[in-house]
C-alpha positions as CSV (number, residue, x, y, z in Angstrom):
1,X,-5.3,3.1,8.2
2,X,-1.9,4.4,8.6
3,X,0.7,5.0,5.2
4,X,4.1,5.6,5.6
5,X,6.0,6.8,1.9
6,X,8.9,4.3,0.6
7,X,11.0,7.6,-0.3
8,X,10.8,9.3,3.0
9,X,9.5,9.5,7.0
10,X,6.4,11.3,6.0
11,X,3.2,9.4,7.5
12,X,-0.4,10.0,6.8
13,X,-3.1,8.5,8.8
14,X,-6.8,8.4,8.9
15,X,-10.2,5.8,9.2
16,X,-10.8,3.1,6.9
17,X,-13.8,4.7,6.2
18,X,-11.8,8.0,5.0
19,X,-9.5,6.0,2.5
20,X,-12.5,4.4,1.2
21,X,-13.8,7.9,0.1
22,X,-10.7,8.6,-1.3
23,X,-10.4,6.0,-3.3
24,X,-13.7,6.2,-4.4
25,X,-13.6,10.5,-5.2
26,X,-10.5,9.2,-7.3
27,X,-12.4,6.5,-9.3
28,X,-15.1,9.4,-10.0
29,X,-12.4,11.5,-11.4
30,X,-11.2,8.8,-13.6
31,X,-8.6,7.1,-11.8
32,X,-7.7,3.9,-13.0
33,X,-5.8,1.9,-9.8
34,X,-2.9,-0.3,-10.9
35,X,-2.7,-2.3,-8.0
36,X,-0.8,-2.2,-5.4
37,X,2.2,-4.8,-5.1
38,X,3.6,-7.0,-2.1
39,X,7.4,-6.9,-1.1
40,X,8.1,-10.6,-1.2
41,X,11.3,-10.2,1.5
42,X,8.4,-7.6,3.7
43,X,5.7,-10.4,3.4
44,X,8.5,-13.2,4.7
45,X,9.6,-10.9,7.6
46,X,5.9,-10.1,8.7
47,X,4.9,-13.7,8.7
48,X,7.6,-15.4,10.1
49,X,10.2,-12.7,11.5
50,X,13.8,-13.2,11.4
51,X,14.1,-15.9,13.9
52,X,12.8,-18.8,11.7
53,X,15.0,-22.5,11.6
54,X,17.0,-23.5,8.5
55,X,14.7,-26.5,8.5
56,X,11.6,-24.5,8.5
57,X,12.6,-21.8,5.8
58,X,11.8,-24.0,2.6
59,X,8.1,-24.3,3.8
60,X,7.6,-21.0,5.2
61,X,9.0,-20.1,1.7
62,X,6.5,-21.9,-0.1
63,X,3.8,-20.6,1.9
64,X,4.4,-17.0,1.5
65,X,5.1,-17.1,-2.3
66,X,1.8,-18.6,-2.4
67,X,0.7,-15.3,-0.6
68,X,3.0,-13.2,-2.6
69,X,1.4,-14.8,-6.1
70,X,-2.4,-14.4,-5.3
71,X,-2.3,-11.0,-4.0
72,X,-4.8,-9.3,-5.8
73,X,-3.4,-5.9,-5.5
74,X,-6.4,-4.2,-3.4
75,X,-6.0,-0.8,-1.3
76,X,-8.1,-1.7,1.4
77,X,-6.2,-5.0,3.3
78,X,-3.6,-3.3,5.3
79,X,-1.0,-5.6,4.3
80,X,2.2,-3.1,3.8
81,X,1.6,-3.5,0.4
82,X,2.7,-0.4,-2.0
83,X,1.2,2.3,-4.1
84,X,3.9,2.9,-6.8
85,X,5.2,5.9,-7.9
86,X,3.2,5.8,-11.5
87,X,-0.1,5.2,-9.2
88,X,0.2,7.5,-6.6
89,X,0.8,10.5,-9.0
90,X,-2.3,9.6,-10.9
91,X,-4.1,9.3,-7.7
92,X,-3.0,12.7,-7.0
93,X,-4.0,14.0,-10.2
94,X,-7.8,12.4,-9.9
95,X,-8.0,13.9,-6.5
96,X,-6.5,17.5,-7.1
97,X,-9.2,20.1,-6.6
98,X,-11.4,17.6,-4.9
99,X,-12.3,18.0,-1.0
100,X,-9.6,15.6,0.2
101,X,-7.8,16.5,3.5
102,X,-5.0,18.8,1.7
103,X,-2.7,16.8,4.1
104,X,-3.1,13.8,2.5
105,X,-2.4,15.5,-0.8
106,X,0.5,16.5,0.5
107,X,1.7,13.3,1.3
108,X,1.2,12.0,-2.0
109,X,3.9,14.1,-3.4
110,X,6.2,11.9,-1.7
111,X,5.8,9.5,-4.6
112,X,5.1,5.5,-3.9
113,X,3.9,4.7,-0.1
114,X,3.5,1.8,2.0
115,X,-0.1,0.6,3.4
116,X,0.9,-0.5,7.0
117,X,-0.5,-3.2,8.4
């Protein structure tokens, strides 16, 4: 898994595996995720790039607003969805004083971050 922060270059990477425990030392400590969200304009550019026909846009439109409407807002599906500002500082506060690589707290003080796909 790789995360890159919205407000800055900082980057944080580790195994799925790892963010799994993270998430899960932060649901211990009574973290309540809010979802993350999906950029529609990221989503479009992901799927179809910048190269797409005129006559093609309305279609590929459709199909990622139907992507962009049933995301369900999970951490896991490397997506470049984001963790928003309000999440990620309650996510730092479950994890503070936990045993969670220090780097990665450290990266969550860059507020809202990006899971890269």
């Amino acid at each position: 898994m790789k995360f890159r922060s919205i407000s800055g270059n900082a980057v944080y990477e580790c195994t799925l595996q790892e963010w799994e425990h993270i998430l899960e030392v932060a649901r211990d400590n009574d973290w309540e995720p809010m979802g993350t969200v999906i950029e529609f304009e990221n989503e479009f550019e992901n799927i179809y790039g910048t190269s797409i026909l005129y006559c093609s846009t309305i279609f590929a439109t459709l199909q990622v607003m139907n992507s962009y409407h049933g995301w369900d807002g999970n951490y896991t599906e490397a997506r470049d969805q984001i963790v928003l500002d309000a999440d990620t500082g309650e996510l730092m506060y479950a994890l503070d004083g936990s045993n969670i690589d220090p780097a990665f707290l450290i990266f969550l003080e860059n507020g809202s971050f990006r899971i890269l796909a």
